[in-house]
BALUMRO-54333 format. One record per residue (C-alpha): residue in three letters; x negated, y negated, z. Coordinates in steps of 0.05 Angstrom, whole numbers, padded with zeros to 5 digits, always signed. Layout:
alaXYZ ...
This chain:
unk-01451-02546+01783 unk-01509-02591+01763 unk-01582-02572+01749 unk-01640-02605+01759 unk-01716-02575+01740 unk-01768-02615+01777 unk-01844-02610+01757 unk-01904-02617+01798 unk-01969-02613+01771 unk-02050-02619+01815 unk-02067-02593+01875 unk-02034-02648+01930 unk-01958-02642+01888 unk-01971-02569+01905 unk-01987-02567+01974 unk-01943-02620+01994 unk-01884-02574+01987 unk-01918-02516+02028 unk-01871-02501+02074 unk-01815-02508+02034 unk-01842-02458+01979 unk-01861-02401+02032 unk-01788-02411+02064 unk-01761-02404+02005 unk-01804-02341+01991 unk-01791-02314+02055 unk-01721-02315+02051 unk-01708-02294+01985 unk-01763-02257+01950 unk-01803-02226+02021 unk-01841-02170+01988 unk-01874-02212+01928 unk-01938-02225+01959 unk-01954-02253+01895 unk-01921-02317+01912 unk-01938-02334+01973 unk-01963-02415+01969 unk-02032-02394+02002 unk-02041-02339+01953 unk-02018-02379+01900 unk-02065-02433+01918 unk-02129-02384+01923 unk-02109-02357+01856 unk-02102-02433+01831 unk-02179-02449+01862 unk-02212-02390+01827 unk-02181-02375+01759 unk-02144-02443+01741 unk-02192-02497+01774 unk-02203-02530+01709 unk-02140-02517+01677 unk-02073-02533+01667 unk-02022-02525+01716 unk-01942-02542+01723 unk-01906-02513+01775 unk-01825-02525+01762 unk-01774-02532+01812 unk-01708-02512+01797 unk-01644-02546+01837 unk-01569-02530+01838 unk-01530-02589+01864 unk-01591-02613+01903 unk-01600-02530+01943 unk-01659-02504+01915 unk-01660-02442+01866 unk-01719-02422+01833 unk-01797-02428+01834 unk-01836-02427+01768 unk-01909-02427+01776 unk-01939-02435+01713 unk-02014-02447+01678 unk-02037-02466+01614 unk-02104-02425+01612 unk-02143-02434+01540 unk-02164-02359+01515 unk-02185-02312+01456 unk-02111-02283+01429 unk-02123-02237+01368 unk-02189-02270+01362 unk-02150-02346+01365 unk-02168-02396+01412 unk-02105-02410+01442 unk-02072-02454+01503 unk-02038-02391+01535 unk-01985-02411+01577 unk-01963-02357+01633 unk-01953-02348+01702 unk-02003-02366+01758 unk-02030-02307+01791 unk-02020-02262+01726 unk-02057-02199+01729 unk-02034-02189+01795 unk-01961-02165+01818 unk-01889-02174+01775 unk-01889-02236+01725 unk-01820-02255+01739 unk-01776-02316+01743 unk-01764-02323+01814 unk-01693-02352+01806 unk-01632-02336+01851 unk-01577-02365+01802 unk-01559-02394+01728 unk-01618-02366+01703 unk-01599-02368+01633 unk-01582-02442+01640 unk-01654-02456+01682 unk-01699-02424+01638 unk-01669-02450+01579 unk-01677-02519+01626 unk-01749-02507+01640 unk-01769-02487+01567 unk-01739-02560+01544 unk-01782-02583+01600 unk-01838-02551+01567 unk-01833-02573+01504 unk-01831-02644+01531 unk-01888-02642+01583 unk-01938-02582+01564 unk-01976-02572+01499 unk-01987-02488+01489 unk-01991-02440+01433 unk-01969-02381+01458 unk-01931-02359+01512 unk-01947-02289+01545 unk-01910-02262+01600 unk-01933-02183+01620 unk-01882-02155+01678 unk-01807-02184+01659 unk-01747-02155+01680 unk-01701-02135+01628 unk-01650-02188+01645 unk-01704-02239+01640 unk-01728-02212+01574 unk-01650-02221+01544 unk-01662-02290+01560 unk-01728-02312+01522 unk-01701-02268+01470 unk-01641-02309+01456 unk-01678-02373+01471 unk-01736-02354+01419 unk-01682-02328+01369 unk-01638-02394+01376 unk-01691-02434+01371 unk-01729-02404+01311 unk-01785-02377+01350 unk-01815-02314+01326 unk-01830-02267+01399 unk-01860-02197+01399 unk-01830-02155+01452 unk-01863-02088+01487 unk-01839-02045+01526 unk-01869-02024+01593 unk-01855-01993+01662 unk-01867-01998+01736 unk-01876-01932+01763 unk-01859-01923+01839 unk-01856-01869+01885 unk-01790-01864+01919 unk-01809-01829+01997 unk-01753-01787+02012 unk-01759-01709+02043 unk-01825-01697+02061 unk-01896-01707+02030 unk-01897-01628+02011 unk-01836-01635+01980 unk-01861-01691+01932 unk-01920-01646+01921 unk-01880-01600+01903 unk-01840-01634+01857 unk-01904-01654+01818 unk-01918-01612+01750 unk-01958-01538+01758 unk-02013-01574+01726 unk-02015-01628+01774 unk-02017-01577+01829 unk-02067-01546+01800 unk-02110-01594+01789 unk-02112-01632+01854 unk-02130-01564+01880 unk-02194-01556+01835 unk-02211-01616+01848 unk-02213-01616+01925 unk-02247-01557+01918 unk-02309-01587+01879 unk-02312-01642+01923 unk-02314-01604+01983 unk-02373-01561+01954 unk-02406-01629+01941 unk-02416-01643+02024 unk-02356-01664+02076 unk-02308-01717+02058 unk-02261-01752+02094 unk-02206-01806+02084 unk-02205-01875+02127 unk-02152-01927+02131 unk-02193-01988+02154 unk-02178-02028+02210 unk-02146-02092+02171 unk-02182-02141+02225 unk-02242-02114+02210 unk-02258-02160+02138 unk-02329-02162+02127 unk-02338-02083+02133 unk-02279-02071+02090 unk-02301-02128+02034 unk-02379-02091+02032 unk-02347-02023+02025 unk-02302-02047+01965 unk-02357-02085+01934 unk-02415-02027+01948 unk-02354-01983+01911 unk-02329-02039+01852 unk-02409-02050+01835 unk-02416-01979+01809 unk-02350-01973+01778 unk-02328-01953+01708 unk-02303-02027+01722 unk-02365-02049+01750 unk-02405-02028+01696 unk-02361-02063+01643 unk-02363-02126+01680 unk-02293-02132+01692 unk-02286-02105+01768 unk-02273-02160+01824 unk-02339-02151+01852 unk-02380-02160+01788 unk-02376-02227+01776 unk-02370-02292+01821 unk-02303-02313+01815 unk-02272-02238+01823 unk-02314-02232+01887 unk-02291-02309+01908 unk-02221-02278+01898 unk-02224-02221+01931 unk-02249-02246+01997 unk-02191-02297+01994 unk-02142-02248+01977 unk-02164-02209+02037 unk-02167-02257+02085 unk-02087-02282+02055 unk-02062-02210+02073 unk-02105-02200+02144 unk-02072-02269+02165 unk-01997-02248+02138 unk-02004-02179+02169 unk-02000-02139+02112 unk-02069-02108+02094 unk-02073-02049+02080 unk-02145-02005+02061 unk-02163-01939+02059 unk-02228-01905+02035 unk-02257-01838+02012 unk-02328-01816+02041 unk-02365-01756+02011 unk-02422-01746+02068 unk-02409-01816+02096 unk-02420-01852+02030 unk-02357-01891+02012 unk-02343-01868+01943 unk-02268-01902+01935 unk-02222-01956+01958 unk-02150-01965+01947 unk-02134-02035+01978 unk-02052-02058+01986 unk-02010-02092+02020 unk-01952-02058+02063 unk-01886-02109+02070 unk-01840-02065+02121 unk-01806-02013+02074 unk-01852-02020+02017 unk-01928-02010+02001 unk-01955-02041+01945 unk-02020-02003+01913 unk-02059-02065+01883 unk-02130-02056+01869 unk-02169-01988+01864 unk-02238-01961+01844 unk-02287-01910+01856 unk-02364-01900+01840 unk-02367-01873+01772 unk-02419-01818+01782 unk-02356-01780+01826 unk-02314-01777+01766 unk-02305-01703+01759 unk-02276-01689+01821 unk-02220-01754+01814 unk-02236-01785+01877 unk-02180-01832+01862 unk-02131-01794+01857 unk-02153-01760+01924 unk-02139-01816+01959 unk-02080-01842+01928 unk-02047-01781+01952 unk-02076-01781+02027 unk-02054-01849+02023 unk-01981-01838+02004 unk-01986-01766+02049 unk-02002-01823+02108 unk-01943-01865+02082 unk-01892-01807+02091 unk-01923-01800+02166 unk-01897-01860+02180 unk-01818-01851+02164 unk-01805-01924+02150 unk-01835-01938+02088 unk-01786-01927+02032 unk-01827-01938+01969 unk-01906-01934+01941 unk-01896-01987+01884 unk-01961-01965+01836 unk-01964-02036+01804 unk-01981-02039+01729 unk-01961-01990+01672 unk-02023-01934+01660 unk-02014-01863+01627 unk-02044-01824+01684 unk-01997-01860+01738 unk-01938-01828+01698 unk-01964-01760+01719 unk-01943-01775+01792 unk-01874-01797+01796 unk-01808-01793+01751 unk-01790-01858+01781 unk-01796-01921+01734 unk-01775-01987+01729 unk-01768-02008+01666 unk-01809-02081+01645 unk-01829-02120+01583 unk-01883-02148+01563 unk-01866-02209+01516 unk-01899-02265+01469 unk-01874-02319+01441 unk-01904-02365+01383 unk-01897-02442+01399 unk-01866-02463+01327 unk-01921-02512+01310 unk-01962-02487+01256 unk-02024-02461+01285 unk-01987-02413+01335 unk-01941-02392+01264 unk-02009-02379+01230 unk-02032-02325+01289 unk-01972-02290+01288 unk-01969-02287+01214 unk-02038-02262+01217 unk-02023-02200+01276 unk-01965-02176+01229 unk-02002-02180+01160 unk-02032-02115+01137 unk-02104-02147+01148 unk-02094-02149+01225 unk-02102-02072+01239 unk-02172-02064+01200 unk-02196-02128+01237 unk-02181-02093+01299 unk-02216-02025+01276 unk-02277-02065+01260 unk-02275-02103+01334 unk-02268-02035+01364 unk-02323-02006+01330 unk-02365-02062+01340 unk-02341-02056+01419 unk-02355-01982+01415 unk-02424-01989+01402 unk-02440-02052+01444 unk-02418-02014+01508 unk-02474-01960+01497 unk-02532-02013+01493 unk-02506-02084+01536 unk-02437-02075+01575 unk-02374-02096+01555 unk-02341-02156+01592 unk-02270-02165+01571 unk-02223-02151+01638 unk-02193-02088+01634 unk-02124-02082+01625 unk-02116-02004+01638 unk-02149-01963+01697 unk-02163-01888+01699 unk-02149-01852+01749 
């Protein structure tokens, strides 16, 4: 058995191998939508135009075996300037080494790669697998790199029975609670739910941006829709799902305003909720989690879909399934002296009254101009 790690780097390297990257996708990894070249590329055109980017290709006696897009971004970290390196796409989907075999040997491979081809400071990775995690934990540890590791979790809702019975299941205060609030929204005026037609793009992109605009996202700047490169995104996200067939949008109206969107994509057995908001001035009646539930009460209707996969860790999505996959969130510290000096600095005893100051600084600038920094939590 013989390995061999290829890497590409710019634009033509990248689309060059199109149609070998989306069979490989297809065949092996079909529901990460994430990876799709196309998607990959839109991502690349928006966020990582001016940066960095090395995209590895791992071989196993000449068969292909693993993709690893990767991007060297430069960021704030702790308050450092830093040459993050991470996957592309991040923010959106599983961060995950999409490799079928010898992935101990391969990533070990592809960080000796890196250490020869790609100058970065800190290496952040948000939605490993645990197996994945054992790995850059035994390649940081034999190779004296200091790594913080979190804990995190996917939740997913597992559609067996029927939609009452998951209701059901759900905690007395859950019940409860859905049931005030549908009752305050229906004193407000007449709702009801819509899943979009997916050809119909231009409607569906003005109701998510009319919606993202007055967000608790919109308002901090940090909402798809607020800024130019989140709305260049979103319209190529969009039109990436319409074309693969897998778009999938419903909305809340409260007397035929939209008030909320919850946008996904739906790959045969599996929906995947991906981006959600609602107008912030409907926040006592929980619009989203209204619709979340009509949209998963829809899901059941169907009796093929198997799974509602609810993306990213948040407290609030805990309250709605038992189900959890369990993920880590890791960093690890180039061992040049600059990335040494930050982590020294986030475990000294200095780092947590820095960060009290920030957030009190924070605090107060969100009452008088906005705050801008992406969120990484949404409420629900």
């Amino acid at each position: 058995m013989m390995i061999k790690i290829k890497c590409l780097t710019g634009t033509e390297q990248f689309s060059s191998i199109k149609d070998t990257w989306d069979a490989f996708v297809a065949r092996h990894f079909p529901e990460a939508y994430y990876l799709d070249h196309g998607w990959l590329t839109d991502w690349w055109d928006v966020y990582a135009e001016n940066e960095e980017v090395f995209v590895f290709l791992a071989y196993q006696d000449d068969s292909l075996v693993g993709i690893i897009p990767l991007t060297v971004q430069k960021e704030k970290f702790s308050g450092f300037p830093v040459r993050r390196l991470g996957f592309m796409g991040k923010g959106f989907g599983r961060e995950d080494f999409p490799i079928l075999t010898a992935q101990q040997e391969i990533i070990t491979g592809l960080f000796a790669e890196l250490e020869k081809k790609v100058k970065w400071d800190i290496a952040s990775f948000t939605r490993l697998g645990p197996q994945s995690n054992e790995i850059l934990n035994e390649i940081s540890s034999g190779q004296s790199r200091k790594y913080e590791v979190i804990d995190m979790q996917n939740p997913v809702i597992e559609i067996k029975g029927t939609y009452e019975d998951y209701f059901n299941s759900r905690s007395k205060n859950f019940r409860a609670n859905y049931r005030k609030k549908s009752r305050r929204i229906n004193e407000w005026g007449k709702i009801f739910f819509e899943h979009a037609d997916a050809r119909d793009l231009s409607c569906i992109l003005e109701k998510i941006r009319s919606i993202g605009v007055e967000s608790w996202q919109g308002e901090k700047g940090v909402h798809l829709a607020a800024n130019e490169k989140g709305n260049k995104f979103l319209e190529a996200m969009a039109d990436n799902f319409s074309r693969r067939g897998v778009l999938d949008v419903s909305f809340l109206y409260l007397n035929e305003e939209p008030i909320a969107y919850l946008s996904g994509a739906r790959f045969k057995k599996t929906y995947f909720a991906i981006e959600t908001g609602y107008k912030e001035k409907y926040f006592d009646v929980s619009p989203g989690m209204l619709l979340h539930l009509n949209v998963l009460e829809r899901l059941y209707g169907y009796g093929d879909v198997e799974l509602m996969d609810l993306g990213y860790d948040a407290p609030y999505k805990r309250r709605w399934t038992d189900t959890n996959r369990p993920e880590k969130q890791i960093v690890i510290y180039n061992k040049r002296i600059y990335p040494q000096l930050v982590c020294a600095f986030r475990k000294s005893s200095l780092y947590p009254r820095v960060l009290a100051v920030r957030d009190r600084f924070v605090s107060g600038k969100v009452k008088t101009e906005g705050f801008s920094k992406r969120a990484t939590e949404k409420r629900s």
